[in-house]
C-alpha positions as CSV (number, residue, x, y, z in Angstrom):
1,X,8.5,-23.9,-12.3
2,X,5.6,-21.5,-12.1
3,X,4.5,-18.1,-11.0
4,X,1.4,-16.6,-9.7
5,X,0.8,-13.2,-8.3
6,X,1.1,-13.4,-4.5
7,X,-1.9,-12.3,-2.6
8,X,-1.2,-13.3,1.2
9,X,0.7,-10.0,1.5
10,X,-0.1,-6.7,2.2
11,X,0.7,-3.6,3.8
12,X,-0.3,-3.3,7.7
13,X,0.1,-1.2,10.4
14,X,-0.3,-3.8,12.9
15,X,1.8,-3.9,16.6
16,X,2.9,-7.0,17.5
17,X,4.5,-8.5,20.9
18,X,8.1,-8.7,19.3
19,X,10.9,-8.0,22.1
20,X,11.8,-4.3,22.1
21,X,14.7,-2.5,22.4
22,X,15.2,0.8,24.9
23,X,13.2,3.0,22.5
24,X,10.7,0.1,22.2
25,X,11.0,-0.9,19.1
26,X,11.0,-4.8,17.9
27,X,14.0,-5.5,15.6
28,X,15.9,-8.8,14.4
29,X,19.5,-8.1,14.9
30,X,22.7,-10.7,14.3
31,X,25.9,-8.2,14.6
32,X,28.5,-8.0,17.7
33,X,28.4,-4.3,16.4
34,X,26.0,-2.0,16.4
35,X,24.9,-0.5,12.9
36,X,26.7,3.0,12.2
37,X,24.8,5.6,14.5
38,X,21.8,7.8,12.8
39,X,19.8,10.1,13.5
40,X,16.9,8.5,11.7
41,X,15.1,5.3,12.9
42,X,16.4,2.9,10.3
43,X,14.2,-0.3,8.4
44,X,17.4,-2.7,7.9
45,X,20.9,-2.4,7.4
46,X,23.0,-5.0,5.8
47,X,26.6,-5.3,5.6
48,X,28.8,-6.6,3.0
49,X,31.9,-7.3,3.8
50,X,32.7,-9.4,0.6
51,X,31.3,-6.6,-2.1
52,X,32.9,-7.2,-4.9
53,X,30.8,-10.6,-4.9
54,X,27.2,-9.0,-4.8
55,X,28.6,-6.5,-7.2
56,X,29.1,-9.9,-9.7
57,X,25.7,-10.9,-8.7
58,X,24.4,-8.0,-10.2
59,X,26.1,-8.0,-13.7
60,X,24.4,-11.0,-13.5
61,X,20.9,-10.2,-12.7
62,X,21.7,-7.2,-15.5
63,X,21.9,-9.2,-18.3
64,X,19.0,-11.7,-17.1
65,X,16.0,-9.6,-15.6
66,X,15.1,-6.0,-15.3
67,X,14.1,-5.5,-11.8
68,X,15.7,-6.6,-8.4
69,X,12.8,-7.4,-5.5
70,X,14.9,-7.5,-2.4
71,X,12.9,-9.4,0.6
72,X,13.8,-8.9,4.4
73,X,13.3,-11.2,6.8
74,X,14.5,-12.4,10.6
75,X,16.8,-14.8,8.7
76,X,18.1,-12.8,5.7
77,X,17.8,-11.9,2.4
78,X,16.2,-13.7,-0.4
79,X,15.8,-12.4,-4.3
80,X,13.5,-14.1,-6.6
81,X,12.5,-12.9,-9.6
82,X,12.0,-14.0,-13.0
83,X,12.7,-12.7,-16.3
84,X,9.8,-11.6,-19.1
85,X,9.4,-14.7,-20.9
86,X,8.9,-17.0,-17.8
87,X,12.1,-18.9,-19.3
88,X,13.9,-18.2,-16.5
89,X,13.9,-17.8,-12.7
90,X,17.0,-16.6,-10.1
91,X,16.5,-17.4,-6.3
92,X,19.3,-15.6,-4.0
93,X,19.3,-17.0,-0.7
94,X,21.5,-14.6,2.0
95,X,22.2,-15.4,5.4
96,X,22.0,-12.7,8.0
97,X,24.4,-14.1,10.4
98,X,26.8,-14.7,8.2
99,X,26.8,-11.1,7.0
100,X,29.3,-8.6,8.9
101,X,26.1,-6.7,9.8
102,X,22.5,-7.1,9.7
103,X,19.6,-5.2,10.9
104,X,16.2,-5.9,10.5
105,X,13.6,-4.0,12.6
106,X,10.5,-6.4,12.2
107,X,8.0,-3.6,13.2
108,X,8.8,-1.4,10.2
109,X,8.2,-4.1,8.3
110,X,6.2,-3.2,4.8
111,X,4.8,-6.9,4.4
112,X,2.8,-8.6,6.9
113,X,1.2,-11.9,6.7
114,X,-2.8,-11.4,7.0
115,X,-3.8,-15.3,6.4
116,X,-1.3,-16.3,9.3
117,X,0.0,-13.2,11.6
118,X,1.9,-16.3,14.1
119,X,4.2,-16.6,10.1
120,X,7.1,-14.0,9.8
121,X,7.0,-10.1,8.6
122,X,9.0,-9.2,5.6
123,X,10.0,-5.8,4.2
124,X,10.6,-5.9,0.5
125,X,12.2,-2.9,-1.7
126,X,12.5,-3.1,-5.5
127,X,14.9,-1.7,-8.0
128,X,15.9,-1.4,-11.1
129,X,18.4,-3.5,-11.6
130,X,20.3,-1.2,-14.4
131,X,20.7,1.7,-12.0
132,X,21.3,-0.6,-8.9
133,X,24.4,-1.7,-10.9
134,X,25.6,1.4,-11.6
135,X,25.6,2.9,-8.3
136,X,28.2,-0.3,-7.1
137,X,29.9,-1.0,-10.5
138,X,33.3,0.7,-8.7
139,X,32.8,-2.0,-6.2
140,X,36.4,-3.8,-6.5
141,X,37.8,-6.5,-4.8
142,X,37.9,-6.5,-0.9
143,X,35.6,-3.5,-0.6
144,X,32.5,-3.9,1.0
145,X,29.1,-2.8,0.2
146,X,26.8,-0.9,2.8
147,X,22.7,-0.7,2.1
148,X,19.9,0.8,4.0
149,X,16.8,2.5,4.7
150,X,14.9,4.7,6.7
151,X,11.4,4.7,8.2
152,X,8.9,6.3,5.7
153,X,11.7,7.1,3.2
154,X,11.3,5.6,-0.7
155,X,14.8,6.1,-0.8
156,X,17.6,3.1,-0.3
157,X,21.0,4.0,0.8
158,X,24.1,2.7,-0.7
159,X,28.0,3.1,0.2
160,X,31.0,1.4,-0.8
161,X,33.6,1.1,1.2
162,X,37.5,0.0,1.6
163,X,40.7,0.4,-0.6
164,X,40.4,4.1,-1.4
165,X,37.0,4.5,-0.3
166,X,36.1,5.7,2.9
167,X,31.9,4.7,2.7
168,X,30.7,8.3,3.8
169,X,28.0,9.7,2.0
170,X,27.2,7.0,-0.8
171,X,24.5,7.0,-3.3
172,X,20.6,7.1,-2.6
173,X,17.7,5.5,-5.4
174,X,14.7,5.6,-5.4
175,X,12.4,1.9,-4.7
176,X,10.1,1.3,-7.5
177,X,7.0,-0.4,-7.5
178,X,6.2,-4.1,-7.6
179,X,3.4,-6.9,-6.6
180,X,5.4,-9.9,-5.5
181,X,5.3,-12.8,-7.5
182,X,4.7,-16.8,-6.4
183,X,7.3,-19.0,-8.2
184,X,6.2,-22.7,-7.4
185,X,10.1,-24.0,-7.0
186,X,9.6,-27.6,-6.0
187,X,9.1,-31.0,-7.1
188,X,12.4,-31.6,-8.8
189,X,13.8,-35.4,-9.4
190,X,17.4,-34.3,-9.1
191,X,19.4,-34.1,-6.1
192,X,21.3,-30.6,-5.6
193,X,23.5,-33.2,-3.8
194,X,23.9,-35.5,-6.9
195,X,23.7,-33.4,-9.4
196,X,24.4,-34.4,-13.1
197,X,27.5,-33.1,-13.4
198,X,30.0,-30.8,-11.2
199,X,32.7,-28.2,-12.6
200,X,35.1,-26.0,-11.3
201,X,33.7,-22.5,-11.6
202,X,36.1,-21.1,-12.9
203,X,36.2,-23.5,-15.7
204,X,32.9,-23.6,-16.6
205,X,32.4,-19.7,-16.7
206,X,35.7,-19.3,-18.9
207,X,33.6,-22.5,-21.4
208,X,30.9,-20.2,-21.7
209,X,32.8,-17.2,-22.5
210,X,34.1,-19.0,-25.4
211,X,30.8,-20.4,-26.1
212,X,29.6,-16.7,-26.2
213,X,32.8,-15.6,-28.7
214,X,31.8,-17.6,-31.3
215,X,30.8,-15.5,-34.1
216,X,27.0,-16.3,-35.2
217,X,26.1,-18.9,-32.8
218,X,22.5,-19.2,-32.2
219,X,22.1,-21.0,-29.1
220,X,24.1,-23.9,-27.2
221,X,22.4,-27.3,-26.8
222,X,23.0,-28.8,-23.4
223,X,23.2,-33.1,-23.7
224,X,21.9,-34.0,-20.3
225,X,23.3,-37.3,-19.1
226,X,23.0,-39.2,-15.5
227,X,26.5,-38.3,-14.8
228,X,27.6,-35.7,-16.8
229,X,26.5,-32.7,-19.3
230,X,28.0,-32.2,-22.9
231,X,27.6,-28.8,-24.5
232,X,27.8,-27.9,-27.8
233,X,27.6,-24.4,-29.6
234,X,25.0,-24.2,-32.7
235,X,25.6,-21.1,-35.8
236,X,22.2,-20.1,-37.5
237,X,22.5,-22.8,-40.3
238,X,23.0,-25.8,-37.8
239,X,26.9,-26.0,-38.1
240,X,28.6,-27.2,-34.6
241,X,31.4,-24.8,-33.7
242,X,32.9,-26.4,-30.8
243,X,31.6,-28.5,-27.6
244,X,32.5,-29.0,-24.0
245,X,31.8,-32.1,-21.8
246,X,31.9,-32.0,-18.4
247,X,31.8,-35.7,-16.6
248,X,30.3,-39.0,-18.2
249,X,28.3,-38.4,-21.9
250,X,28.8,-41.8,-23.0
251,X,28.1,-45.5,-22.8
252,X,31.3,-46.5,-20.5
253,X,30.9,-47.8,-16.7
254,X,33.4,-44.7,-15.2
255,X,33.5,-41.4,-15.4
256,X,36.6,-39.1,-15.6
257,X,37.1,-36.3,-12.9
258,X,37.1,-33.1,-13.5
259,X,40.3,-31.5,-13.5
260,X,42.8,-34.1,-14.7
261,X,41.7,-36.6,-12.1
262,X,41.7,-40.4,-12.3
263,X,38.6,-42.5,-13.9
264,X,36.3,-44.2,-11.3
265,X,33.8,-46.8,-11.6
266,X,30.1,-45.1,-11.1
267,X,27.0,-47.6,-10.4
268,X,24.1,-46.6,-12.0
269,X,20.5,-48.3,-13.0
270,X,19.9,-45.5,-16.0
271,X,21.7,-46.1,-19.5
272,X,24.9,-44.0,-19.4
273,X,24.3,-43.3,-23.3
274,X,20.8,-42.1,-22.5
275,X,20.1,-38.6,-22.5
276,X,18.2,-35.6,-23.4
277,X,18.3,-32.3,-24.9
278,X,17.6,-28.8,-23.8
279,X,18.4,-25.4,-26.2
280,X,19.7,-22.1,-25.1
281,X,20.0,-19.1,-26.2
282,X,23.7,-17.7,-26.2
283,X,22.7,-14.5,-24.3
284,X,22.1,-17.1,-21.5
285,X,25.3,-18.3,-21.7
286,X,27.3,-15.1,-22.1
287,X,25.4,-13.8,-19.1
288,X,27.3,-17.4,-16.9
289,X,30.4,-16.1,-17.4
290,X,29.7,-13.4,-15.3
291,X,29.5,-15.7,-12.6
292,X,33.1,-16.4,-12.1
293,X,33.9,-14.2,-9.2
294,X,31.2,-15.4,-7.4
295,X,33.8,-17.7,-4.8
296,X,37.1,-18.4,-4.6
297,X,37.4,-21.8,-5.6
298,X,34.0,-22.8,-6.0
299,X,31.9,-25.3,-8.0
300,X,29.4,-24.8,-10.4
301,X,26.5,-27.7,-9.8
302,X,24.4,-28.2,-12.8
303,X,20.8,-30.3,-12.2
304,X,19.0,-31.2,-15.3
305,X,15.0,-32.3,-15.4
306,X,13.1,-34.4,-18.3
307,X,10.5,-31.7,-18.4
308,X,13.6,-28.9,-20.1
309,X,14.6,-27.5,-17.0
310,X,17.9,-26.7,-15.7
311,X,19.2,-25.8,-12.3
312,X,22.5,-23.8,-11.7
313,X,23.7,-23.7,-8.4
314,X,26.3,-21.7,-7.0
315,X,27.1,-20.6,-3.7
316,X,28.2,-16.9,-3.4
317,X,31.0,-16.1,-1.3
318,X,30.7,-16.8,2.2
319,X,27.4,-15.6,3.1
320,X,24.6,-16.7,0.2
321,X,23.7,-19.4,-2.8
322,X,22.8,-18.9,-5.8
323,X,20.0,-21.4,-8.1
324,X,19.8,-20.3,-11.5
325,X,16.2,-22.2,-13.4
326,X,15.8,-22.2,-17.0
327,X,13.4,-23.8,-19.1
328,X,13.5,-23.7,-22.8
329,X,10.6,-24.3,-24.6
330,X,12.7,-25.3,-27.8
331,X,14.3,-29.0,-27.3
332,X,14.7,-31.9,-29.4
């Protein structure tokens, strides 16, 4: 888990041979529905239907990293960035057609590939993520969230929409500048499909908002086992407080399920008892708990690597997935 600054990109005024519409010009666009009319020639417009969700995304990314980069493609939305210490990376994949409206005009596009013009055009918009927040923190549940831009505008338009709110007018903030950023992301030994352990959402944000209520814990200390994850809360002076274990975290030949199911046998070559340790901090954790509104019913995957790194994954709603990385530096 690396980074590098990304120099493939750059700002081009280049045509290309895209298929055009009436006014001639090339666009990516999944939607039975047209976008809302304007009077301006627009860069993308994306619509959430499910709001409320990216609106928990973002208390998230609040608590986690300073600045939102936001990059447009034909096939969506992704969100990468990482936070000052290079502890800790988010990757938000988004997928176009599964949004109620999306709207991508690959012309207008403020990233183009120089090495490799045949390889896909992006537009990408940054913000701060404190003031992005705030402009959708009224977002409630089963309102939808509106976001778009013009041509040669440093503005990004935002409405919310639904319940009492009828998405006129809306909120307008100003991009901010940013060099995108390489994360090398690959070359992990465990499975997303068979990851070490699997937990209800639900329960395993509400475990770290207790983890994150205990009064002078320093950091949590994650056990990583094949088959299952035991976590543990640590004050300043060492003392335990309390520990949660999700799945198998000790030298038996099954595994209890998660959520009051039966025992099964599990078939394994490592040592059930073996395991290793990765620290941290509490502020992490608190900033999980946000994640509970993510999905309905979903499940929290958790993917831990010998070299102190830990995945999170998470799918979001209907429409996107979430991979949280964190490596601590600190382990035992």
């Amino acid at each position: 888990m690396s980074s590098n600054k990304s120099k493939k990109y750059s700002n081009a005024d280049d045509e290309s041979d895209n298929e055009s519409d009436c006014s001639g010009n090339s666009f990516t666009y999944v939607s039975e529905e047209e976008p809302i009319k304007h009077n301006k020639e627009l860069v993308f417009f994306i619509d959430f239907h499910d709001g409320y969700a990216f609106r928990q995304i973002m208390e998230f990314l609040k608590l986690t990293v300073t600045s939102v980069p936001m990059y447009f493609s034909e096939n969506g939305i992704s969100i990468l960035q990482g936070n000052g210490d290079g502890s800790l990376i988010v990757n938000i994949n988004i997928k176009g057609p599964e949004l109620l409206t999306y709207y991508f005009n690959k012309d207008l596009a403020n990233m183009q590939n120089t090495e490799a013009p045949d390889m896909p055009s992006y537009h990408m918009v940054c913000f701060n993520v404190s003031k992005f927040r705030d402009t959708i923190k009224s977002t409630a549940r089963k309102e939808g969230i509106r976001i778009f831009q013009y041509k040669d505008e440093s503005l990004v338009h935002i409405q919310v929409y639904g319940g009492n709110k009828n998405g006129e007018g809306g909120t307008a903030i100003e991009v901010q500048p940013y060099t995108p950023v390489h994360y090398e992301l690959s070359g992990f030994e465990q499975s997303t499909y068979n990851p070490n352990c699997r937990s209800p959402l639900s329960e395993f944000c509400n475990s770290c908002g207790h983890f994150g209520k205990v009064k002078s814990t320093k950091y949590t200390n994650f056990a990583c086992y094949p088959k299952g994850i035991k976590v543990t809360a640590v004050s300043e002076t060492g003392t335990i407080s309390m520990f949660k274990k999700w799945g198998e975290c000790e030298s038996n030949d099954s595994m209890k399920i998660p959520g009051g199911g039966p025992r099964i046998n599990i078939n394994d070559t490592k040592s059930k008892n073996s395991h290793f340790n990765v620290k941290i901090p509490i502020e992490f954790i608190k900033a999980l708990s946000k994640l509970s509104n993510l999905t309905n019913n979903g499940i929290m995957r958790v993917c831990c690597e010998t070299d102190n790194i830990i995945r999170f994954i998470v799918s979001i709603s209907y429409y996107a997935e979430l991979t949280i990385y964190y490596r601590s530096s600190d382990n035992e």
